[in-house]
C-alpha positions as CSV (number, residue, x, y, z in Angstrom):
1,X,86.9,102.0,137.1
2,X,87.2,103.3,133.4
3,X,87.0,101.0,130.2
4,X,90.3,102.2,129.5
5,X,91.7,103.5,133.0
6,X,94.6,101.0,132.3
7,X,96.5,99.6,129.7
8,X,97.8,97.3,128.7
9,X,95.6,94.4,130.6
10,X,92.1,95.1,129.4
11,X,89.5,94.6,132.0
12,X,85.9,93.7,131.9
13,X,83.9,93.4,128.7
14,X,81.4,96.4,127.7
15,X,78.4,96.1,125.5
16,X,76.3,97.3,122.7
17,X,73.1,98.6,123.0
18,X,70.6,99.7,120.2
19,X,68.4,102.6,120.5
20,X,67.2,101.8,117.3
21,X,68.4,102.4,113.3
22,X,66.2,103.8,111.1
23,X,66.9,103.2,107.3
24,X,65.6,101.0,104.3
25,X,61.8,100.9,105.7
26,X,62.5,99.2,108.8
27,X,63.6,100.2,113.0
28,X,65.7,98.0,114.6
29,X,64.0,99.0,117.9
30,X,60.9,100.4,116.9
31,X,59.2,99.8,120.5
32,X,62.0,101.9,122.1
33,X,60.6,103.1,125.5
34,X,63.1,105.1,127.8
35,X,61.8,103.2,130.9
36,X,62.8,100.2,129.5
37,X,65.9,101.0,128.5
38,X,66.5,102.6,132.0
39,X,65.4,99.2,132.9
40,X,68.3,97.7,130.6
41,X,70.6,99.3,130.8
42,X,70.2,98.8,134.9
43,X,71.2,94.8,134.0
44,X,74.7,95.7,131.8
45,X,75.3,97.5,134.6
46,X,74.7,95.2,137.7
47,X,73.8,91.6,136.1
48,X,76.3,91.8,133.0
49,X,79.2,93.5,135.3
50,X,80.2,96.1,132.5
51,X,81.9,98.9,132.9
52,X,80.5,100.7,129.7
53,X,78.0,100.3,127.1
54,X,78.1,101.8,123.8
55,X,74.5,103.8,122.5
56,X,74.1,103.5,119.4
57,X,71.3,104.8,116.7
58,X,69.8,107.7,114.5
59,X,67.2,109.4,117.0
60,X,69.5,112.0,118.6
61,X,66.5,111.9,121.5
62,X,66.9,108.5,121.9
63,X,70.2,108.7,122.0
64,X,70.3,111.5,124.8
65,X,67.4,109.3,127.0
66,X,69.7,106.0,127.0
67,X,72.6,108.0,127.7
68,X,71.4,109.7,130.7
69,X,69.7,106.1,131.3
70,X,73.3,104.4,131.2
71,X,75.4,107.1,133.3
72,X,72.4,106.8,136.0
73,X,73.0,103.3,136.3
74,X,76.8,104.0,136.9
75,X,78.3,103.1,133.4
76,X,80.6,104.8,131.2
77,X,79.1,106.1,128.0
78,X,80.5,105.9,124.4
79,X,77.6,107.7,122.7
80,X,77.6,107.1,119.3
81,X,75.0,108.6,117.1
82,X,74.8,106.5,113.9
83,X,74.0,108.6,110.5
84,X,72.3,105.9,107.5
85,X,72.0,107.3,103.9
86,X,73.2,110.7,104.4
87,X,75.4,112.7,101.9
88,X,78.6,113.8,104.0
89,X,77.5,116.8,104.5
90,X,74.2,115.9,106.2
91,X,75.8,113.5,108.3
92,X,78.1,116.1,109.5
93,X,75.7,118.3,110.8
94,X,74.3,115.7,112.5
95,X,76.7,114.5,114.3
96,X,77.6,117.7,115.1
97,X,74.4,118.2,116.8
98,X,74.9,115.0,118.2
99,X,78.2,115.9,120.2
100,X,76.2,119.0,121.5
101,X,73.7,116.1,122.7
102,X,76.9,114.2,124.4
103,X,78.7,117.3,125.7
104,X,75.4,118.1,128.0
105,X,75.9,114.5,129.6
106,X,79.6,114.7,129.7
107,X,79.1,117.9,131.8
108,X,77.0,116.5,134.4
109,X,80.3,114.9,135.8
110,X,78.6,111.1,136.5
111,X,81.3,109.5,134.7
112,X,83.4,109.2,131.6
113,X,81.8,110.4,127.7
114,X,83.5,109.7,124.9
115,X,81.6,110.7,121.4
116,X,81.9,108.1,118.8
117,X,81.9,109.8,115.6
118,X,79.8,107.8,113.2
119,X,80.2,104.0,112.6
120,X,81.3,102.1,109.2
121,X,80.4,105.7,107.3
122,X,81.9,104.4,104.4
123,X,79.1,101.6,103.9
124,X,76.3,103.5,106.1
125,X,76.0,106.7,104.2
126,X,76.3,107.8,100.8
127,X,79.2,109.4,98.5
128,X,81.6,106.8,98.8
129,X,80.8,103.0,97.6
130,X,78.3,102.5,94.8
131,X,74.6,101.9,95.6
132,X,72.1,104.4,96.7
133,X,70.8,102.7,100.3
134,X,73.0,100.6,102.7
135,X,71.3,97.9,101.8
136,X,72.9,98.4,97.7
137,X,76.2,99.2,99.5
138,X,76.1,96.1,101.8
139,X,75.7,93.8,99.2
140,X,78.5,95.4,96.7
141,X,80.9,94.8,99.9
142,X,79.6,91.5,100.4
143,X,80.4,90.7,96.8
144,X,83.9,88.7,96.1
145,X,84.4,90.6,92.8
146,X,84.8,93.7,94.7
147,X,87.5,92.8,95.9
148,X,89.1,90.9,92.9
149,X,87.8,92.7,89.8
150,X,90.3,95.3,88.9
151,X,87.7,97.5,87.7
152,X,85.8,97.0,91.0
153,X,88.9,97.8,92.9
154,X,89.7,100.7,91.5
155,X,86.0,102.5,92.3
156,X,86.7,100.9,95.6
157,X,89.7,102.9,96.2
158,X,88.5,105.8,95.0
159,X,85.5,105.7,97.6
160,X,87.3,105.1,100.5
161,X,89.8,107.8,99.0
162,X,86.8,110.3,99.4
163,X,85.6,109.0,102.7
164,X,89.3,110.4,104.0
165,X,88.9,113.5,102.4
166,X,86.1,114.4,104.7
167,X,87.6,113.5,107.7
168,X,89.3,116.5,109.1
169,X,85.7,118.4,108.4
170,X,83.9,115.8,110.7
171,X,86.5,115.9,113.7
172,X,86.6,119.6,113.3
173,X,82.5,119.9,113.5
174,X,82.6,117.1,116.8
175,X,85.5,118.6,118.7
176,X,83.7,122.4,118.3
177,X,81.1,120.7,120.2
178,X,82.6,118.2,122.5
179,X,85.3,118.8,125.1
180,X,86.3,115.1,125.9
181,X,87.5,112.1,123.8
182,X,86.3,111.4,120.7
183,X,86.9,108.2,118.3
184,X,85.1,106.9,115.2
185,X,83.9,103.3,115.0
186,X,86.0,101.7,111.6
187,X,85.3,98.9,109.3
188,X,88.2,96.8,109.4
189,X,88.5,97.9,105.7
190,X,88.2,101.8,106.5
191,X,91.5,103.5,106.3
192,X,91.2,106.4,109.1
193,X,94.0,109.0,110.1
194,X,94.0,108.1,113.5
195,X,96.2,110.8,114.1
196,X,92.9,113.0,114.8
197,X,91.3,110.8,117.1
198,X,91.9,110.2,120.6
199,X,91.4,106.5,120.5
200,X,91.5,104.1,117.9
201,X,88.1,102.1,117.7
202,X,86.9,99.4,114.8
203,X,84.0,96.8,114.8
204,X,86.1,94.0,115.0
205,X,85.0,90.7,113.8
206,X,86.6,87.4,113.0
207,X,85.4,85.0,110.6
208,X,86.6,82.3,108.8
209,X,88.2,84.6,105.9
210,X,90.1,86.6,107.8
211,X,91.0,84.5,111.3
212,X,95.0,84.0,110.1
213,X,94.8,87.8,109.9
214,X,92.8,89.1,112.3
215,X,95.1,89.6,115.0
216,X,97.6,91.2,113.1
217,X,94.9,93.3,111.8
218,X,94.1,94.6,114.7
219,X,97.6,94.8,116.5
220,X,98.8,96.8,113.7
221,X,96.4,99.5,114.7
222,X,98.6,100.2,118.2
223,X,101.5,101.9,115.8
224,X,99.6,105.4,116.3
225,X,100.3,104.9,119.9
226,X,97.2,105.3,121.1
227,X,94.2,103.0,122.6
228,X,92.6,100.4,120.3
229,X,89.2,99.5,121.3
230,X,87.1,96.8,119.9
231,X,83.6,98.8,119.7
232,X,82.0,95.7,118.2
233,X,82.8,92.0,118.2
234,X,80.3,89.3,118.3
235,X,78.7,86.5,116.6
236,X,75.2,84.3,116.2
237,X,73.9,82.0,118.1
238,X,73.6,79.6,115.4
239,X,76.1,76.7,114.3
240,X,78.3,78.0,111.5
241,X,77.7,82.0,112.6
242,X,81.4,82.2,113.9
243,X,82.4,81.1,110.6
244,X,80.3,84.3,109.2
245,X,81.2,86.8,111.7
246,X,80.1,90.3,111.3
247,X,77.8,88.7,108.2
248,X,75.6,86.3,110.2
249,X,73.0,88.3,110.6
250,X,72.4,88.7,106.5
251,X,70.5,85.0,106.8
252,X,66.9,86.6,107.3
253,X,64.7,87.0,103.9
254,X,62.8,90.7,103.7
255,X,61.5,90.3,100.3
256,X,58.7,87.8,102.1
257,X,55.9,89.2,104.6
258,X,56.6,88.2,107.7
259,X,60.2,88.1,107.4
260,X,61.5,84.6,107.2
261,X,65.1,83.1,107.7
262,X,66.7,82.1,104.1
263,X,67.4,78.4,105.2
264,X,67.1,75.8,107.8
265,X,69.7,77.2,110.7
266,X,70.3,75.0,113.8
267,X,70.1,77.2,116.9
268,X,73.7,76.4,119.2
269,X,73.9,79.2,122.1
270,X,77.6,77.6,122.7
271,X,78.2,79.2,118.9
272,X,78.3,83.1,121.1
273,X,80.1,81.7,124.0
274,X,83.1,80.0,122.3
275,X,83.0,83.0,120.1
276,X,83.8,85.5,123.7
277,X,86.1,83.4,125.2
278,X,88.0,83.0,121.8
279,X,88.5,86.8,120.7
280,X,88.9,88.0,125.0
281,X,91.9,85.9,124.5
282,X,93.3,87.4,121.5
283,X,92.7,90.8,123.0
284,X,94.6,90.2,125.8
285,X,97.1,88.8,123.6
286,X,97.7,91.8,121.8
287,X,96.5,93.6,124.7
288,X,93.9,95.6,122.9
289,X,92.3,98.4,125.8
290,X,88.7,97.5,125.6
291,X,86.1,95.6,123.9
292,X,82.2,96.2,123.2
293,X,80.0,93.0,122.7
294,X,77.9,93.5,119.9
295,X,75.2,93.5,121.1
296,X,72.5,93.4,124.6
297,X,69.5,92.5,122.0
298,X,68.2,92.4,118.5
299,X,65.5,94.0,119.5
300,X,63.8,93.9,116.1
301,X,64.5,90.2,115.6
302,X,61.8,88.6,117.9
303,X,62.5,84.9,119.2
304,X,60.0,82.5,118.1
305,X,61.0,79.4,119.5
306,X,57.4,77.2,118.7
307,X,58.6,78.8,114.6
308,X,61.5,77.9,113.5
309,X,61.3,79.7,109.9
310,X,60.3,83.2,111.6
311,X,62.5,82.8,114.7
312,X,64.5,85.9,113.9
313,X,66.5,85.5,116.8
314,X,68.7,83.6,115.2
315,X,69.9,86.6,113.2
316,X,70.6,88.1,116.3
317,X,73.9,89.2,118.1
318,X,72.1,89.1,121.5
319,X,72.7,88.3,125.1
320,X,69.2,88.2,125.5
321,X,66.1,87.3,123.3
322,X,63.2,89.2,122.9
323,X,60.0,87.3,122.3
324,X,56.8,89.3,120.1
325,X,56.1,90.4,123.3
326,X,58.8,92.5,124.3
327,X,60.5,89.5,126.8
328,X,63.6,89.6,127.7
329,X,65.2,85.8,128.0
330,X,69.2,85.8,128.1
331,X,70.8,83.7,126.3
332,X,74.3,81.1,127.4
333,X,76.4,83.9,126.7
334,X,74.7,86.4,128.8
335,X,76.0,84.4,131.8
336,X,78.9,83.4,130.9
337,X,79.9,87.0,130.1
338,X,78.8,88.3,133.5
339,X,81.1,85.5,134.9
340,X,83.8,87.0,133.0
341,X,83.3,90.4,133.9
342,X,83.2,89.1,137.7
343,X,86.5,87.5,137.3
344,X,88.2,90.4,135.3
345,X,86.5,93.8,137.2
């Protein structure tokens, strides 16, 4: 059955998976291997119970392998092609090419495409919030004076302004090349004219500044009339990573070789699992369509669990741990959600 083949009850719980983001120096999955994420995305499929996963990254070949990888296994596909550090418009051709890439697997007929345009564009790529990498942009969003300074707030504005200017031009360049549905995955501070989508989609976490809000926030989005999809949601598995939401994954120090975590973080798998059942409950509250876990693994983030200073893991949004070695070991959550899905397909 669809992600979305009824409304307004949502159903069972899809998932993230990472094919790999390549920006500031680093891969988040820079052992990708298309056997293995045939393997993968086999265990959303059958272990996890989901209907749909959600491929993400910035290798468009990549992209295509785990996409034909995820409708073999018999999932629906949200391919979403992820541009980083582009000028708008480089990251329009590419996605354009991209929904070329997704149109070929929506036309072999083994179930449902839909093309995610992009993902947080306003933060990810350039020509709209100050700093030259996402990393500079990241950490001006991250900073409280953005949001307060009235000088701040007005540059702010005016960046997001631009970041609607260029919308038409990126829906026009996806739907030349894609026949089915298409959507954009939205910062929850991203003002999008939903009226040229076909669904409305935004990475949707809660955290302790915005839980009084967040349903609101995201029940608002129904006025277009259209389906709201949660393509992200998802949390740490650390104690205090609810509390940080979509910014618990900023506690790992790069400045240091190897990478080491910024404090002493106490590892609580329970952290993921009351985060799920939490925000499923909201969603069916405001009856939201779908909803993506963030994410199958971190897959650059290995689990170290004899290191506690270098167990990146920690950092991770994960239903499964991998070790140096390329393990896979799934964490509470990973259960628990396939329990959910059992209960709710």
């Amino acid at each position: 059955m669809s992600l979305l083949a009824t409304l307004p009850s949502m159903h069972a719980i899809g998932v993230n998976y990472d094919t790999g983001l390549r920006y500031d120096g680093r891969d988040t999955h820079e052992r990708f291997d298309a056997d293995v994420a045939r393997q993968d995305l086999a265990v959303i499929a059958n272990e996890l119970r989901a209907p749909a996963v959600r491929v993400s990254g910035n290798d468009p070949d990549r992209l295509e392998a785990a996409g034909e990888a995820a409708l073999a296994a018999g999932l629906d596909l949200w391919f979403s092609p992820v541009p980083m550090d582009l000028e708008p418009d480089a990251f329009i051709a590419f996605l354009a090419d991209c929904a070329g890439r997704a149109e070929k697997l929506r036309q072999s007929g083994r179930g449902e495409v839909v093309l995610v345009l992009g993902c947080e564009l306003s933060v990810f790529c350039k020509g709209f919030i100050p700093g030259g990498t996402s990393g500079e942009r990241l950490a001006v969003m991250a900073d409280p004076a953005t949001w307060t300074d009235p000088a701040k707030v007005t540059e702010l504005q005016a960046g997001l302004a631009r970041w609607g200017d260029v919308q038409q031009q990126l829906v026009s360049a996806g739907r030349g090349a894609f026949g089915g549905r298409i959507t954009y995955a939205a910062g929850m501070w991203e003002d999008v004219n939903w009226d040229l989508f076909d669904i409305v989609s935004v990475d949707a976490y809660r955290d302790a500044a915005n839980r009084a809000t967040y349903a609101d926030e995201l029940r608002a989005r129904s006025k277009w009339g259209k389906p709201v999809v949660a393509t992200e949601f998802g949390c740490c598995a650390y104690r205090g990573a609810a509390d940080r939401g979509g910014t618990g994954w900023m506690i790992v120090n790069r400045s240091v070789d190897p990478p080491a975590l910024n404090g002493a973080f106490e590892r609580r798998e329970e952290e993921q699992v009351e985060y799920l059942y939490a925000l499923v409950e909201e969603f069916d509250r405001i009856e939201l369509a779908a909803a993506f876990w963030f994410s199958y693994a971190g897959f650059g983030l290995p689990h170290r669990p004899d290191d506690p200073a270098h167990d990146l893991d920690l950092s991770s949004y994960g239903l499964v741990a991998v070790g140096d070695d390329g393990e896979r070991t799934p964490k509470l959550v990973f259960g628990k959600l396939a329990e959910l899905n059992g209960k709710r397909s």
